[in-house]
SEFI-863115 format. One line per 2 residues: number of its first residue (from 0); their letters; for each residue x, y, z of C-alpha. Coordinates in Angstrom, 2 decimals, padded with zeros to 5 digits. Example, Ala and Ser with C-alpha at 12.3 -4.5 7.8 and 13.67 -1.06 7.14 Angstrom:
<atoms>
0 = AS = 012.30 -004.50 007.80 ~ 013.67 -001.06 007.14
</atoms>
This chain:
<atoms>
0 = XX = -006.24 026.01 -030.45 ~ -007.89 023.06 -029.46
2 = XX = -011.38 023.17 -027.79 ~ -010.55 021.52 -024.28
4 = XX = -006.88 021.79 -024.01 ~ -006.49 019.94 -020.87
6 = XX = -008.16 016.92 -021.24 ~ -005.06 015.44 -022.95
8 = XX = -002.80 016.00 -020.64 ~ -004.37 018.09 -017.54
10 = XX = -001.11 017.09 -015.55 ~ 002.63 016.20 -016.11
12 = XX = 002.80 013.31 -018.27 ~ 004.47 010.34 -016.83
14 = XX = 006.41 007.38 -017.97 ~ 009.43 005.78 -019.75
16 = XX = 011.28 006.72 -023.04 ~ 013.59 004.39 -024.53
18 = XX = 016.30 006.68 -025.29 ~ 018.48 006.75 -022.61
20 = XX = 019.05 003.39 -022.15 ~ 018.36 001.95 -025.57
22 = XX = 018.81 004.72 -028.06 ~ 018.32 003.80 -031.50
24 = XX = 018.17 -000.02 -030.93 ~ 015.00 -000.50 -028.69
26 = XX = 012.95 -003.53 -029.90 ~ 009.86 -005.22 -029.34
28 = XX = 010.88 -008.13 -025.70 ~ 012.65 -004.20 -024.51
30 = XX = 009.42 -002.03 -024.34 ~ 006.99 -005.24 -022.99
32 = XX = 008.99 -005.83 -020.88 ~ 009.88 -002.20 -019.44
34 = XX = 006.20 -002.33 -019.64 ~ 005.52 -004.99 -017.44
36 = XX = 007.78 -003.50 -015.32 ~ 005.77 -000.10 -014.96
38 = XX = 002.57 -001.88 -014.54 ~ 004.07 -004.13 -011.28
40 = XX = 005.64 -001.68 -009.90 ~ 005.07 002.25 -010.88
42 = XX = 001.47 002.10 -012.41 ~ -000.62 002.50 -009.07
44 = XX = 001.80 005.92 -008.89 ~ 000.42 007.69 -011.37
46 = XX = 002.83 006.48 -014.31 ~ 001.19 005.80 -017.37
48 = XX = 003.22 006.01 -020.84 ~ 005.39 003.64 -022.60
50 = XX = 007.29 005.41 -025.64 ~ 008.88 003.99 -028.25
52 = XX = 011.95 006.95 -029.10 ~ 013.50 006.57 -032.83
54 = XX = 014.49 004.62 -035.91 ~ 011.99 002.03 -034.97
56 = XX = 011.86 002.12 -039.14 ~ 015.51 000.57 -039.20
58 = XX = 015.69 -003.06 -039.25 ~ 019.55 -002.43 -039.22
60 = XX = 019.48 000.24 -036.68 ~ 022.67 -000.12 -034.07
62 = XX = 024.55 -002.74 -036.57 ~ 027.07 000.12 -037.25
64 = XX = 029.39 002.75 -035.51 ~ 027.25 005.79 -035.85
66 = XX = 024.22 006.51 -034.26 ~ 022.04 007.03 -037.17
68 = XX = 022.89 005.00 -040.29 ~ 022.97 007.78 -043.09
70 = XX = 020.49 007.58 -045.76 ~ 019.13 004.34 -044.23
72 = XX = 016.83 002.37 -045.87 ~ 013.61 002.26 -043.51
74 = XX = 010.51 000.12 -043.61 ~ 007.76 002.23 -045.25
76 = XX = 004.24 001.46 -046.27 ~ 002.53 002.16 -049.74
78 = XX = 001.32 005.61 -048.70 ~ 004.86 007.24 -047.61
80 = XX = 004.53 006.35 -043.96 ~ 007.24 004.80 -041.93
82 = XX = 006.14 001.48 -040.29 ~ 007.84 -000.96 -037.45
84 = XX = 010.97 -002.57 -038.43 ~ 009.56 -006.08 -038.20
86 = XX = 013.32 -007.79 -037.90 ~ 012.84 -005.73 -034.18
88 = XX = 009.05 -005.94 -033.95 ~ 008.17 -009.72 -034.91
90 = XX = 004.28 -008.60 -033.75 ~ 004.12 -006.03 -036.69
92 = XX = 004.66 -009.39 -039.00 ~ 000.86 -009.15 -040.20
94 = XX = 001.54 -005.63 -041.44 ~ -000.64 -004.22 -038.90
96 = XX = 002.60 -001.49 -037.42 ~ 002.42 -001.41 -033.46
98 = XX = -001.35 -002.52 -033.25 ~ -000.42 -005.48 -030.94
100 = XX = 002.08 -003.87 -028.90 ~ -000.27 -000.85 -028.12
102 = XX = -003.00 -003.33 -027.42 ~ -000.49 -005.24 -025.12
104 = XX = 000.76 -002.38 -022.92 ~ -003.33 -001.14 -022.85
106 = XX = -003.97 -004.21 -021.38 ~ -001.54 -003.56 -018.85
108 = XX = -003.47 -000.53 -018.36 ~ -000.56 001.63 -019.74
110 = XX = -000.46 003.93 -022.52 ~ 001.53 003.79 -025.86
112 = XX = 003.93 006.22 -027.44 ~ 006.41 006.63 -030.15
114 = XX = 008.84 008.74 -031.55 ~ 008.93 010.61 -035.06
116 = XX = 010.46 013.17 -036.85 ~ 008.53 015.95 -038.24
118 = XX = 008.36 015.64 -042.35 ~ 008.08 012.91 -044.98
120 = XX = 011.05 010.28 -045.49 ~ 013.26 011.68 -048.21
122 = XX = 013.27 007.94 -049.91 ~ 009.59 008.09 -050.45
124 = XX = 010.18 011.80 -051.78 ~ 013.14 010.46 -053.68
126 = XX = 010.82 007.41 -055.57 ~ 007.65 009.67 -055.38
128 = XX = 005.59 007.60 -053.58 ~ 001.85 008.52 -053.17
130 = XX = 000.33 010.53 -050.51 ~ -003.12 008.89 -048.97
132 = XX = -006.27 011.10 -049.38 ~ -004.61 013.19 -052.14
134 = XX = -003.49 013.49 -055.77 ~ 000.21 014.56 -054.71
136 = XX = 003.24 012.64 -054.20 ~ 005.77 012.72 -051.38
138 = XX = 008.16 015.04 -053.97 ~ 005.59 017.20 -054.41
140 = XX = 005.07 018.13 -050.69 ~ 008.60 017.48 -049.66
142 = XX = 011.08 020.70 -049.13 ~ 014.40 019.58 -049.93
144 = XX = 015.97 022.02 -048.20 ~ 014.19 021.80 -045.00
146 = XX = 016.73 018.69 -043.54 ~ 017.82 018.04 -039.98
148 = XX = 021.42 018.59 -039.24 ~ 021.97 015.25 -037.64
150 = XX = 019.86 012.68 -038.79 ~ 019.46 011.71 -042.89
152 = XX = 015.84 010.55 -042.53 ~ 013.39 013.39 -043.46
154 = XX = 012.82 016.16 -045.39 ~ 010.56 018.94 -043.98
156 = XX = 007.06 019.69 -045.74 ~ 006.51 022.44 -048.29
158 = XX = 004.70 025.24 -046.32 ~ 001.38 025.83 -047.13
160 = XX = 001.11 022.92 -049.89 ~ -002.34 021.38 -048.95
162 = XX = -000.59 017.98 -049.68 ~ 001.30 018.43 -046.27
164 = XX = -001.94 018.82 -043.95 ~ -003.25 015.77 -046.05
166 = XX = 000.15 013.66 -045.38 ~ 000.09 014.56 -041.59
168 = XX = -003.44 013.64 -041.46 ~ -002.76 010.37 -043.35
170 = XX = -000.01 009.91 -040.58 ~ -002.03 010.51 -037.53
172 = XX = -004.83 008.28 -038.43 ~ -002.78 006.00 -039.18
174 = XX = -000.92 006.04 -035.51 ~ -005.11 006.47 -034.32
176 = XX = -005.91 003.37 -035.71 ~ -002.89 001.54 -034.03
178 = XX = -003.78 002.48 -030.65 ~ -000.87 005.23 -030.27
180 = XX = -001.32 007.45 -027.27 ~ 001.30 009.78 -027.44
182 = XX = 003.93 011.06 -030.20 ~ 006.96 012.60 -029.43
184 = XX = 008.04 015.14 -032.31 ~ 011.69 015.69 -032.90
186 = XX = 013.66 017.94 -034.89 ~ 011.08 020.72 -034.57
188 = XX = 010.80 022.80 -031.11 ~ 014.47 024.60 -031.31
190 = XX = 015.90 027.63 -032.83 ~ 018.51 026.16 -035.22
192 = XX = 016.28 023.68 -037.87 ~ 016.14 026.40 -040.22
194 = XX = 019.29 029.48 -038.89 ~ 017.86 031.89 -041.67
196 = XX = 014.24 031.65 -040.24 ~ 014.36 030.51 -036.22
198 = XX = 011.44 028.49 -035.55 ~ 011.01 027.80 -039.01
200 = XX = 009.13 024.72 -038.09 ~ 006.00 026.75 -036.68
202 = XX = 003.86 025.82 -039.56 ~ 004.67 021.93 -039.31
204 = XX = 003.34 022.19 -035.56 ~ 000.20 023.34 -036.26
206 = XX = -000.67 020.66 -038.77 ~ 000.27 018.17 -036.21
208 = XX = -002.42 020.10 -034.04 ~ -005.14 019.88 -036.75
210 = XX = -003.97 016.44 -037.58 ~ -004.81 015.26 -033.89
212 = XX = -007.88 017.00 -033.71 ~ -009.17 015.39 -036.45
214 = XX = -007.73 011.80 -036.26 ~ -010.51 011.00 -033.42
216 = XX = -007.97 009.60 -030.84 ~ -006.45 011.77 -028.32
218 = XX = -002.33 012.01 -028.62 ~ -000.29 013.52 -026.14
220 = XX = 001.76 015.90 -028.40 ~ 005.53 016.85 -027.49
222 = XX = 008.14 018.31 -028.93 ~ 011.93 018.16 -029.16
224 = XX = 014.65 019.06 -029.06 ~ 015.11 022.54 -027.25
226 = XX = 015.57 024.77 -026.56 ~ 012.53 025.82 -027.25
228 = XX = 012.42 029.75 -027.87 ~ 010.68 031.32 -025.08
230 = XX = 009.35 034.02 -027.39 ~ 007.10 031.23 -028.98
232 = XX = 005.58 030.39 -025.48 ~ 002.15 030.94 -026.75
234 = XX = 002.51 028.82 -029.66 ~ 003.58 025.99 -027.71
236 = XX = 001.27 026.14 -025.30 ~ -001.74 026.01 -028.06
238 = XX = -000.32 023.76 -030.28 ~ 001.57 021.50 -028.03
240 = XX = 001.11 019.35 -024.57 ~ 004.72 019.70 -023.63
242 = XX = 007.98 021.25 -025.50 ~ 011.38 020.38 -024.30
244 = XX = 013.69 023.63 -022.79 ~ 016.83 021.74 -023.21
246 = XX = 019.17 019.93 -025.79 ~ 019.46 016.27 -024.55
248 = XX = 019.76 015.97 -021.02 ~ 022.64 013.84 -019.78
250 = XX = 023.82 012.60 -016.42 ~ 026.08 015.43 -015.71
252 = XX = 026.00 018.08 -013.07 ~ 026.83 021.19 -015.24
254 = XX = 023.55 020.05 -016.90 ~ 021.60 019.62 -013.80
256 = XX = 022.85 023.08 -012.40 ~ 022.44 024.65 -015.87
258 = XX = 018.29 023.67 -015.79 ~ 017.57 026.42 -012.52
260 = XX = 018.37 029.10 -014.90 ~ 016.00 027.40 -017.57
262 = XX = 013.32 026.64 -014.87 ~ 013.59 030.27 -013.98
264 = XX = 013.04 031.51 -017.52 ~ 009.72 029.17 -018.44
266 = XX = 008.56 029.16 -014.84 ~ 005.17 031.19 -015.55
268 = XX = 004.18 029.29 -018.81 ~ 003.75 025.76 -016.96
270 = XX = 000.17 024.68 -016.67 ~ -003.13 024.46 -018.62
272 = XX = -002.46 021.74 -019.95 ~ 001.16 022.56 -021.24
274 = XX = 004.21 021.79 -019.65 ~ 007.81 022.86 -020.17
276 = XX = 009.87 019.60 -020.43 ~ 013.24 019.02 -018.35
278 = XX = 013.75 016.06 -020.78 ~ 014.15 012.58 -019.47
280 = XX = 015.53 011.41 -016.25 ~ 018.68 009.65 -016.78
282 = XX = 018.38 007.22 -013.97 ~ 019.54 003.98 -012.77
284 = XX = 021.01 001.74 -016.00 ~ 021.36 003.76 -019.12
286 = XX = 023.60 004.24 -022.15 ~ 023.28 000.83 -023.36
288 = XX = 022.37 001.42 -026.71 ~ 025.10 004.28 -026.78
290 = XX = 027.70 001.67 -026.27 ~ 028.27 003.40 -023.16
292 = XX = 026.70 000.73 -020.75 ~ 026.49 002.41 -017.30
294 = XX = 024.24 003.32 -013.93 ~ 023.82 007.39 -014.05
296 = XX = 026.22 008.86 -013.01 ~ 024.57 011.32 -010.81
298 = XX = 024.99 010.97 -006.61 ~ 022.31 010.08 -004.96
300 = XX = 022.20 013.36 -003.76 ~ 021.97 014.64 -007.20
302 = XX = 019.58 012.33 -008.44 ~ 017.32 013.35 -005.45
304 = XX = 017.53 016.88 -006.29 ~ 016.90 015.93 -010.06
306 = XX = 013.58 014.59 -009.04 ~ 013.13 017.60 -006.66
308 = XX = 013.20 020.20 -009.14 ~ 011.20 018.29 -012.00
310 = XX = 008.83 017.69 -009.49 ~ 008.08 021.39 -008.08
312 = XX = 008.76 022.69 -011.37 ~ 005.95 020.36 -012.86
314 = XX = 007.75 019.59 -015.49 ~ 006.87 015.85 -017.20
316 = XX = 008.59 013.14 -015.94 ~ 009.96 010.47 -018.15
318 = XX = 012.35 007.90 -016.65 ~ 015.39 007.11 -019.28
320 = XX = 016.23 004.17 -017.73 ~ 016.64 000.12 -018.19
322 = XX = 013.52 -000.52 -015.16 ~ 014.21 -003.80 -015.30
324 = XX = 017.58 -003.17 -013.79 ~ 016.41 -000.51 -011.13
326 = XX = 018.10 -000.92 -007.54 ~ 015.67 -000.17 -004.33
328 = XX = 017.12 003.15 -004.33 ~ 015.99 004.00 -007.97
330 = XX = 012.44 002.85 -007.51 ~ 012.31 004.52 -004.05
332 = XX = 012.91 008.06 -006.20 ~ 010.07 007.11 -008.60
334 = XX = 007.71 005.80 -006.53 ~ 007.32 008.55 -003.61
336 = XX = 003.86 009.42 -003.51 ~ 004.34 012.61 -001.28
338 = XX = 007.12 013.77 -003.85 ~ 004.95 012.48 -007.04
340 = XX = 001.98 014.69 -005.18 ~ 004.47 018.24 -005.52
342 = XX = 004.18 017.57 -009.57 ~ 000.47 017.57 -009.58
344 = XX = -000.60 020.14 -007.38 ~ -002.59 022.53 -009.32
346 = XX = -000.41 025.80 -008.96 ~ 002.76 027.35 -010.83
348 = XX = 005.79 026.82 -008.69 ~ 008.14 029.74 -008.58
350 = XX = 011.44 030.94 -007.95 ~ 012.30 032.84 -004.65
352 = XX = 016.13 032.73 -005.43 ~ 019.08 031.67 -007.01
354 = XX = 022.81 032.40 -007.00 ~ 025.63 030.18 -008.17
356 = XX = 025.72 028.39 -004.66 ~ 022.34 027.89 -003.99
358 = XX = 017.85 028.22 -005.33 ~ 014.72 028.28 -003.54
360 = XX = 011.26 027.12 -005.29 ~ 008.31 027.75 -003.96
362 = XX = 004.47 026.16 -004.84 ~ 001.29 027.26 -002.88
364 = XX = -001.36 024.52 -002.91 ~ -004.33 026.00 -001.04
366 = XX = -003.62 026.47 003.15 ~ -000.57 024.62 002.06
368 = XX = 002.80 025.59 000.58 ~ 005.86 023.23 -000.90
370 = XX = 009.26 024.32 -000.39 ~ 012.38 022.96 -001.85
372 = XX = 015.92 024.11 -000.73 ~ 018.80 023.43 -003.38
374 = XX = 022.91 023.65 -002.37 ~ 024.52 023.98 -005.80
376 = XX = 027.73 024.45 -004.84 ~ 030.66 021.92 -004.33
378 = XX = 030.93 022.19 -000.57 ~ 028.37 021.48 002.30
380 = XX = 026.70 024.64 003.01 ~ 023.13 026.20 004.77
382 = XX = 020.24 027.12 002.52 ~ 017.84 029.18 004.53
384 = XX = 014.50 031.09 003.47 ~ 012.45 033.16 005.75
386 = XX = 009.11 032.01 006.41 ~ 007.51 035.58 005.09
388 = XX = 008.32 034.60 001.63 ~ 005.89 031.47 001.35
390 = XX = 003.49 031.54 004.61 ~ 002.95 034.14 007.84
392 = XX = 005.76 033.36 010.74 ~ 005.67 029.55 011.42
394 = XX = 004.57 026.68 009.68 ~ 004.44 022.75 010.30
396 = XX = 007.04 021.01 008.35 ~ 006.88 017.60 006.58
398 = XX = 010.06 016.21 004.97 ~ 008.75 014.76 001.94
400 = XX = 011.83 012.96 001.06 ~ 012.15 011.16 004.27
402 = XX = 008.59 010.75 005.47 ~ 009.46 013.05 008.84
404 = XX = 007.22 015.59 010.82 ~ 009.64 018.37 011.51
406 = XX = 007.94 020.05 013.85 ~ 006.76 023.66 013.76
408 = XX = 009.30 026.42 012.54 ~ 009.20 030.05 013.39
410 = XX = 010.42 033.09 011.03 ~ 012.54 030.23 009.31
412 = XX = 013.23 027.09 007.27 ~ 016.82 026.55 007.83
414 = XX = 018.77 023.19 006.50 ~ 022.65 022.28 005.91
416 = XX = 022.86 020.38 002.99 ~ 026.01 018.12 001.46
418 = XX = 027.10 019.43 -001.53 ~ 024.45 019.51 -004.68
420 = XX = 022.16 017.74 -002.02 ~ 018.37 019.48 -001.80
422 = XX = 015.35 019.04 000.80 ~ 011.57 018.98 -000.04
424 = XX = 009.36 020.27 002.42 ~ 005.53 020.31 002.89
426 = XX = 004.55 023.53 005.21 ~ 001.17 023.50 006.70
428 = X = 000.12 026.83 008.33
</atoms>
């Protein structure tokens, strides 16, 4: 475990991931420019992180049908690392990999992430390229038969080979010396990588851990895809900043409904530094690089309680979307301090109930308690909680949503809500 977990990320990470707009295609004009965005508009509310998600190795990456080209040939460097494709990146030219981006979107005063998946690239394996800072080649610390099931790029690394820690160590010093803030992991936080051995990927986590430590730059570290097992809590909390609980998350309601019952299960391992990750937040223009070009497809009511729940469940809180395209109503959601305030309180939110129609959360912030009311079923309906469960018999109440005093409620909190509609409340005793 790290010395001082929490000083890389004490609170919910925020920012933007270019996956659910751009998917395997983002390049170079997209993330400055998303960047820009963030820094006009979203900075001064606490959002911080640009992230570059995958196959930023593939000059060719989008040209064909598939998502992932199979067996693609990807830009690589003499030591078996994967640099920027520079057909998509014209700054990484000089050979330098995402130096001048990271320094562009610092001087924003933003932060800079990108996407990898956990192993060595099979075609450096494949023409046994060396390893930096070691004797071995990539074949030698490659396992062959560690592969992910849905993208030809990697193999895993040969368990307990000192050549691995050496590659990964090679790898983060590398991103260190670029300016790289945060690294998103996939391919490694879910039961299925390896079905003989669940969470067979335990071993390439912790030399990502070491790696960071040791790379002298601070890296947010999180993992994907879920679900992550809840039985490895403790792991993930040690080892990582933030794990994902889900598969990807789309802009469907089964989804949406389907994360209360996750929320519920991970709902005392959220703090400390680690943080149980809802995924992205598939808002305003996305799909684009899906060839699925659309706004979300969520209701505004559903995007609102989207935002509600990742926000009193703490989880992190990465927008998906295009910015550049964002309507007044999608900014408005992002850009709610009193909402935004719910996510960093210092407290674990929890569950008071939940049936198929309908879920209380709960978070108690000193003398003052945050309350969120959810309908989940498909007609309007009135969520109700009794005041004993959260404060004594009355409480002043603050609509965070719409910036309203409510006025002082006895015994109570009482609201009829459309269909999959929620309310956020602020109760001051």
């Amino acid at each position: 475990m790290r010395k001082n977990k929490t000083t890389f990320a004490p609170t919910p990470p925020m920012g933007w991931n270019s996956w659910d707009c751009y998917a395997a295609t983002v390049n170079e004009e997209q993330l400055l420019g998303n960047a820009a965005y963030m820094a006009k508009h979203m900075k001064q509310h606490g959002w911080e992180y640009i992230v570059c998600d995958i196959q930023w190795s593939d000059p060719l990456a989008g040209t064909e049908a598939m998502e992932y080209r199979p067996f693609a040939a990807l830009e690589m460097d003499d030591f078996s690392r994967l640099m920027p494709a520079r057909s998509r990146f014209p700054s990484t030219e000089d050979g330098g990999g995402f130096t001048t981006i990271a320094a562009k979107i610092h001087e924003m005063g933003l932060k800079f992430g990108i996407h990898i998946m956990r192993g060595i690239p099979r075609q450096a394996a494949h023409h046994q390229t060396p390893i930096m800072g070691g004797e071995w080649t990539a074949d030698e610390i490659a396992d062959p038969f560690s592969i992910c099931k849905w993208n030809s790029d990697m193999y895993g690394l040969k368990a307990g080979h000192p050549g691995a820690q050496v590659y990964y160590n090679s790898l983060f010093s590398l991103y260190a010396s670029w300016g790289v803030d945060f690294v998103k992991v996939d391919d490694i936080a879910n039961t299925n990588i390896w079905p003989q051995n669940p969470y067979s990927a335990q071993y390439e986590i912790e030399m990502m851990r070491k790696a960071i430590d040791s790379c002298g730059r601070e890296m947010v570290l999180s993992l994907s895809p879920g679900p992550a097992p809840i039985a490895h809590a403790r792991h993930l909390g040690q080892n990582a900043d933030m794990w994902r609980m889900t598969d990807d998350f789309w802009d469907r309601w089964d989804l949406l409904k389907d994360m209360f019952a996750r929320c519920e299960v991970w709902q005392t391992h959220v703090g400390d530094g680690g943080w149980p990750d809802c995924d992205m937040l598939p808002l305003g223009r996305i799909g684009i690089g899906h060839r699925d070009d659309r706004r979300s497809r969520f209701t505004r009511d559903e995007q609102q309680t989207m935002m509600t729940l990742w926000s009193i469940f703490r989880s992190p809180l990465m927008m998906g979307g295009e910015m550049r395209d964002n309507d007044e109503w999608t900014l408005s959601l992002l850009t709610n301090d009193e909402v935004l305030a719910v996510n960093k309180c210092e407290n674990r939110a929890w569950q008071i109930a939940r049936d198929d129609s309908q879920a209380i959360w709960a978070n108690r912030d000193g003398k003052t308690v945050y309350l969120a009311l959810f309908n989940l079923s498909d007609e309007e309906k009135r969520v109700s909680c009794p005041l004993a469960e959260v404060v004594m018999w009355e409480a002043s109440v603050r609509n965070l949503w719409e910036h309203t005093d409510e006025g002082i409620h006895k015994r109570e909190i009482s609201y009829f809500l459309r269909p999959h509609a929620s309310v956020l409340l602020r109760l001051t005793v």
